[in-house]
C-alpha positions as a printed Julia matrix, in Angstrom:
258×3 Matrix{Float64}:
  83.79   99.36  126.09
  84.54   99.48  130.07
  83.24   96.65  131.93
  83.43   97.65  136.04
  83.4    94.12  138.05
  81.75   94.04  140.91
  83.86   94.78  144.19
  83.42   94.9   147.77
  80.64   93.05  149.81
  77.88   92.14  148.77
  74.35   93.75  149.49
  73.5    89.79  150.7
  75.98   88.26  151.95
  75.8    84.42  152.29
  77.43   81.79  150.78
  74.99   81.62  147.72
  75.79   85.35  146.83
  79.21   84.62  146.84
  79.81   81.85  144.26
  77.35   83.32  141.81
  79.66   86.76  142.0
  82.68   84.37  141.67
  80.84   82.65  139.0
  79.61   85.49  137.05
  83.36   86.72  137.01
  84.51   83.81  135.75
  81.86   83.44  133.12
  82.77   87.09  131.82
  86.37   86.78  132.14
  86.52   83.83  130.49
  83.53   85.66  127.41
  85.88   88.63  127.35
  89.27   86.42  126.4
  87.67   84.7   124.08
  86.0    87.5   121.89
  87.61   88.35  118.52
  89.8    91.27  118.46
  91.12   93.07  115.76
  92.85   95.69  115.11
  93.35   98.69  112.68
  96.21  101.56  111.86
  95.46  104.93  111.44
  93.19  105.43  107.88
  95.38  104.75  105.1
  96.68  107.7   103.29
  94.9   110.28  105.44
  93.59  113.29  105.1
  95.63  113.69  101.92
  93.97  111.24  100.07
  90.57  112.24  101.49
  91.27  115.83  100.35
  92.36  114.58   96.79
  88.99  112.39   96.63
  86.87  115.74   97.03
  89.0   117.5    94.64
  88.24  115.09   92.08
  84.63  114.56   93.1
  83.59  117.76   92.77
  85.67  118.8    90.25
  84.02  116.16   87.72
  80.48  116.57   88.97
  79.82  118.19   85.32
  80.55  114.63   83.68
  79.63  112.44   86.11
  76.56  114.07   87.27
  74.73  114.03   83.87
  75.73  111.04   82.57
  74.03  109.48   86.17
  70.97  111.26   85.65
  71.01  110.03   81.67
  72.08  106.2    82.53
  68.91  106.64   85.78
  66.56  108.09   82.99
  66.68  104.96   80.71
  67.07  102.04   83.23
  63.59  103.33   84.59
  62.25  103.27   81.3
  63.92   99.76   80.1
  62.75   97.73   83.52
  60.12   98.52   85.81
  62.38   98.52   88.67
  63.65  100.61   91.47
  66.63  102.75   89.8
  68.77  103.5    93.1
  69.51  100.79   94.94
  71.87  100.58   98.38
  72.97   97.89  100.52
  75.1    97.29  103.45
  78.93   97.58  103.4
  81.76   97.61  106.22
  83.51  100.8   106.25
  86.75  101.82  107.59
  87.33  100.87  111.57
  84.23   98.54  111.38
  81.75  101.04  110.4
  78.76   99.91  108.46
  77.26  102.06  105.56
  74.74  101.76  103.13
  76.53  101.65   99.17
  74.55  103.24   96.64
  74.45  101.78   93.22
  72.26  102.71   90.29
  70.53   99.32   88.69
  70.74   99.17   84.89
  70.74   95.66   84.12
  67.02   93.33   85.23
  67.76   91.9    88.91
  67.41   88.27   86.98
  70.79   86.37   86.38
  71.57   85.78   82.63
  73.69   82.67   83.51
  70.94   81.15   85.39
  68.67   81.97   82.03
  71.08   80.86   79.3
  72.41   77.42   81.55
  68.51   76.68   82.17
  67.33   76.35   78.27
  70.48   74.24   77.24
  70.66   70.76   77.79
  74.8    69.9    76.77
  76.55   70.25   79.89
  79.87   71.36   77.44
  77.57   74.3    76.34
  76.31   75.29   79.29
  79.83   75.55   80.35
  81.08   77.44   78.01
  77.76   79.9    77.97
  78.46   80.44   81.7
  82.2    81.77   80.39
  81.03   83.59   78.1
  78.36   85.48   79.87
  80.59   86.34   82.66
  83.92   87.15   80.72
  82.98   91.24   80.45
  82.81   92.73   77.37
  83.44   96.15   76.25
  79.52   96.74   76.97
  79.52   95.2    80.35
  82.26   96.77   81.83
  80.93  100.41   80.53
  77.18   99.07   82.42
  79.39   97.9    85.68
  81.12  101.5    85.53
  77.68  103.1    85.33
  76.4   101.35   88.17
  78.98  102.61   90.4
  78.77  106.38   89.77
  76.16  107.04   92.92
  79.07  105.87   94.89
  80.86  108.93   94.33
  78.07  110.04   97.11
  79.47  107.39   99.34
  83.16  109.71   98.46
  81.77  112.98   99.32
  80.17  111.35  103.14
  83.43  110.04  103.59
  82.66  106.54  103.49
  84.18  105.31  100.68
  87.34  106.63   98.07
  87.81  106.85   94.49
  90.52  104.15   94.98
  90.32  101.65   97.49
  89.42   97.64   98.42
  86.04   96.63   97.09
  83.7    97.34  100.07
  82.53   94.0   101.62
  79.72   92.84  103.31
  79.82   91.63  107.13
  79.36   88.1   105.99
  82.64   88.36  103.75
  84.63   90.45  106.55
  84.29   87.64  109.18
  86.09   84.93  107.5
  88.91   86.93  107.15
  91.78   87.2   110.14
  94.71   89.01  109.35
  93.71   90.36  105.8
  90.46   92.17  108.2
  93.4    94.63  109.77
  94.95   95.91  106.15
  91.01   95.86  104.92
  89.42   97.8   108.01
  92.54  100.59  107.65
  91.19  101.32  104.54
  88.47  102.97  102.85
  86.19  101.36  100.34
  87.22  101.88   97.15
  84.86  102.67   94.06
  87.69  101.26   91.67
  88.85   98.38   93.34
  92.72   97.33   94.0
  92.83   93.76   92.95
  94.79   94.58   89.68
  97.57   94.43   92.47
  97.52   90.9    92.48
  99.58   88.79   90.3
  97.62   86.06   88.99
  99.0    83.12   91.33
  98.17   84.86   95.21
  95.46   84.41   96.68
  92.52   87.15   96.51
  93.47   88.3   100.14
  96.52   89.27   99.77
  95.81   92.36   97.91
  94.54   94.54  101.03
  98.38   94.06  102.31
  99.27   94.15   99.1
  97.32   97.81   98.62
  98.41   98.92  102.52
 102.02   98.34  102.66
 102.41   99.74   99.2
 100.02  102.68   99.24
 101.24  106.01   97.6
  99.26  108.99   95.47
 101.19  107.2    92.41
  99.75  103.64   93.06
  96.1   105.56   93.33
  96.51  107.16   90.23
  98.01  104.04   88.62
  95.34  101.97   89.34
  92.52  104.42   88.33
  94.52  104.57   85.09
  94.58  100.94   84.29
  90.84  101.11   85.22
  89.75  103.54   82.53
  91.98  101.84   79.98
  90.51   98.43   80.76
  86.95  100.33   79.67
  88.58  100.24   76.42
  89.57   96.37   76.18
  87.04   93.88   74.63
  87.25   91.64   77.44
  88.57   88.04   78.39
  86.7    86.67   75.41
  89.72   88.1    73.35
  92.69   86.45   74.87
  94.24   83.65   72.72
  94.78   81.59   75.45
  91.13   81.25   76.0
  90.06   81.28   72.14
  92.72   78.19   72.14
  91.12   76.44   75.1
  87.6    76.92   73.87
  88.46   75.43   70.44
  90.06   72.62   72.07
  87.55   71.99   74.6
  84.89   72.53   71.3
  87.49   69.34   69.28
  87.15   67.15   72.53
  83.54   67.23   72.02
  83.55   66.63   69.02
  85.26   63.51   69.36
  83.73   62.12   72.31
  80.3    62.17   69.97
  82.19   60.7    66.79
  83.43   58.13   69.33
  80.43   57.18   70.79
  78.77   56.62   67.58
């Protein structure tokens, strides 16, 4: 944007005219220095990567296309709700899109439900865990949901590979993690497997940038399709261990209390 300031004499002169032009500069000036501004490279990976991503788009639209219109068919007969749903992202550069997502689960919150009939505070802790920590089931349903997005692929607003697309309210906190995001399209399979468990969540979009190659795209898909396979957190020892002993501590608090 080109902002021309006002030069040369004014249409009325007098002293009045004068000091509200001075002012006005000031006041702009002094707007324009302190606006936000941030910048973004060149879109990451090109028009190689957005070649591969239509490749692959179209060249699955046989499995991906049916199974959509199969998944569509039985949400709208399970819940009477809209099917296909959309909702604002940020884009590459800034650029605000509508994401298109196919609702299979009921728009009310199962954590809310199960925390709001149990009256142990232990147990509603450990329901919230539980009901969050995805299954085999729930990752297939959160896979599901994201197949319209391929459309988002084929406008050129999103990639099969990518950061998860944010909203404007989660871009803004952000100051130099926006650059590596906003050089970047969306992803449909997100890039926070990246991450090692100990950095913070916004370090993977430098992470993702500075390390960005065909092989970390397919890499990441990869680990993606085989973690449709895993029977979620639920499994890990570590947790079964921590549940059991968080299950023993209860158990003694009670006997103690008695």
């Amino acid at each position: 944007m080109l902002i021309q300031m006002p030069r040369g004499p004014s249409d009325q002169p007098g002293p009045n005219s004068a000091e509200a032009r001075n002012a006005f500069e000031a006041a702009l000036r002094r707007d324009l220095a302190s606006a936000p501004v941030v910048s973004y490279d060149a879109v990451l990976g090109g028009w190689g990567k957005r070649a591969a991503d239509i490749a692959i788009v179209l060249l699955t639209t046989p499995l991906w296309a049916p199974l959509l219109g199969i998944a569509a068919g039985i949400s709208k007969l399970r819940h009477n709700a809209p099917v296909f749903i959309s909702d604002e992202r940020i884009g590459y550069g800034g650029f605000a899109f509508q994401r298109f997502s196919l609702r299979i689960e009921p728009p009310t919150s199962k954590v809310e439900e199960i925390v709001a009939g149990d009256d142990s505070e232990q147990t509603r802790a450990w329901r919230v865990i539980e009901t969050r920590a995805e299954d085999r089931r729930a990752k297939w349903v959160r896979a599901l949901e994201r197949l319209p997005q391929l459309l988002n692929v084929l406008r050129g607003e999103m990639s099969i590979v990518g950061p998860a697309p944010l909203t404007r309210d989660e871009l803004e906190p952000m100051k130099s993690a926006k650059r590596h995001y906003l050089s970047a399209r969306p992803g449909v399979v997100g890039v926070e497997v990246i991450l090692d468990g100990h950095e913070d969540t916004l370090a993977q979009y430098k992470a993702y940038a500075m390390s960005w190659s065909f092989l970390t795209d397919a890499l990441i898909f990869w680990d993606a399709l085989k973690s449709l396979l895993n029977r979620g957190e639920l499994w890990s020892p570590a947790l079964v261990r921590a549940k059991a002993d968080a299950q023993r501590a209860v158990v003694v608090r009670k006997r103690s209390s008695n």
